[in-house]
N, C-alpha and C positions, 0 to 999 in steps of 0.2 A: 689272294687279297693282299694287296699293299701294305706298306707298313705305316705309311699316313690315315689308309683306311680303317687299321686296326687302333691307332689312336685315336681317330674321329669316334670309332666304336666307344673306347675306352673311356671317353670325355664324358658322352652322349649316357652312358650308362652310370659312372660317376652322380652326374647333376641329376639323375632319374632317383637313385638310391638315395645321395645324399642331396635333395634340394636345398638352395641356398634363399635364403631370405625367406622362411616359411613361417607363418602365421598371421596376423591382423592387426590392425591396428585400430587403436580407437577412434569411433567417429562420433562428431568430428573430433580435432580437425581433418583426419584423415580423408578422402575421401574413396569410397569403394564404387568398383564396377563388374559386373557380371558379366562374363566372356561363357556363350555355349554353342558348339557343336554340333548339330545336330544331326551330322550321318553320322558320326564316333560315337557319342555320347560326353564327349571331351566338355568338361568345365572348371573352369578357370575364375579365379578371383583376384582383381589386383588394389595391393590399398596402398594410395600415394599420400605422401606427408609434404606437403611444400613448405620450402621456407624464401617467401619470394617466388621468382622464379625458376627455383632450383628443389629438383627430388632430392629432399631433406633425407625420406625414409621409403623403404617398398617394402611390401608384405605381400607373397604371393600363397593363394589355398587351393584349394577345386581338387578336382580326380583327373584323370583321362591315360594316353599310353604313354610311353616312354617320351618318345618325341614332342609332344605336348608338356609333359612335364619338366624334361629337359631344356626346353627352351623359353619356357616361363622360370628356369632356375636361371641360365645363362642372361637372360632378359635383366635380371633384376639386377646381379653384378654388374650387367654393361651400363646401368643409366644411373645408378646410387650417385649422387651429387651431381647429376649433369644438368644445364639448364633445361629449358623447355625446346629453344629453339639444337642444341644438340641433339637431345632425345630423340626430335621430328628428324631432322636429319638422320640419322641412327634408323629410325623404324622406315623412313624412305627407303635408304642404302638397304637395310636387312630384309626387306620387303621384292627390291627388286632382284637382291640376289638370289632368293626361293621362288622367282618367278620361273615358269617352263621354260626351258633352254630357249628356245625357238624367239618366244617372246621377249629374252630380255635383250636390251638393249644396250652393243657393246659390253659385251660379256665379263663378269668381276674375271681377272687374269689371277694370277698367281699373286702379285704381290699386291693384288686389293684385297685378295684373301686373307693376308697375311693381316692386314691394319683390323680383321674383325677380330684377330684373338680366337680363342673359345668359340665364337659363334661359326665358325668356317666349319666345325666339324658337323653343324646343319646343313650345311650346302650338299652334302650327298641324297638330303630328301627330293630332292627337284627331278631325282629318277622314278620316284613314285608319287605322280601326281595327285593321288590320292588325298596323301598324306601330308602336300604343302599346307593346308587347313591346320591342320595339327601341330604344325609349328609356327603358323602365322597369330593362333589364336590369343595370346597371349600378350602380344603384338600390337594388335589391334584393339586389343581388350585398353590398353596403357593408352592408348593413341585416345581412347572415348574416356578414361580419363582425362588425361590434359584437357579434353575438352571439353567437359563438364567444369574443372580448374576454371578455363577462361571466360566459361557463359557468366560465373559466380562472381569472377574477378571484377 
């Protein structure tokens, strides 16, 4: 194994142990969404606090494995204060880079990998397609946020 590999491990299990941005927030104003699984068991909760159109606050809960919980902790670091229209960009970009090799389109290179930070050591799930679910879920969960935000707005 590589020594990049061993730190994508390292990151990856990191944000598993110690999740970042964990617990809820009051609603309202917050608002919450339920993100679940169903061939994992994987569930996820995300509570966004806007102020305007900027993630004021994120509060992530749920169970599920590793990579699921790691990436709803790396999630939450990457968008704390980004507007709405970042974030959708942000869940685009991170969405197509856990796409199957085959399908994604013009491949993130090295040094696109580099502009995600933290999230790049997710990039080795897209060998087990399995398991992209499990890291998109959390993702998507935020994504049905915002948009619940805009129907309200």
């Amino acid at each position: 194994m590589s020594g990049l590999e061993d730190l994508y491990r390292e990151i990856i299990l990191d944000h598993y142990k110690n999740p970042r941005n964990q617990g809820e927030l009051p609603t309202p104003p917050a608002v919450v969404e339920q993100g679940h699984n169903p061939l994992c068991g994987d569930e996820v909760f995300v509570y966004i606090e806007m102020d305007g159109d900027t993630i004021a606050d994120i509060k992530i809960g749920g169970q599920g494995c590793s990579i699921s919980r790691s990436s709803a902790s790396m999630m939450s670091t990457a968008v704390k204060g980004k507007n709405s229209e970042e974030v959708h960009e942000l869940i685009h970009r991170f969405k197509a880079m856990m796409s199957v090799e085959e399908e994604r389109p013009g491949h993130e290179g090295e040094a696109d990998l580099k502009e995600f930070g933290e999230l790049a050591a997710l990039q080795g799930v897209v060998k087990f397609p399995v398991r992209i679910k499990c890291a998109t879920l959390a993702w998507n969960t935020l994504n049905q946020a915002l948009e619940r935000v805009q129907q309200a707005g």
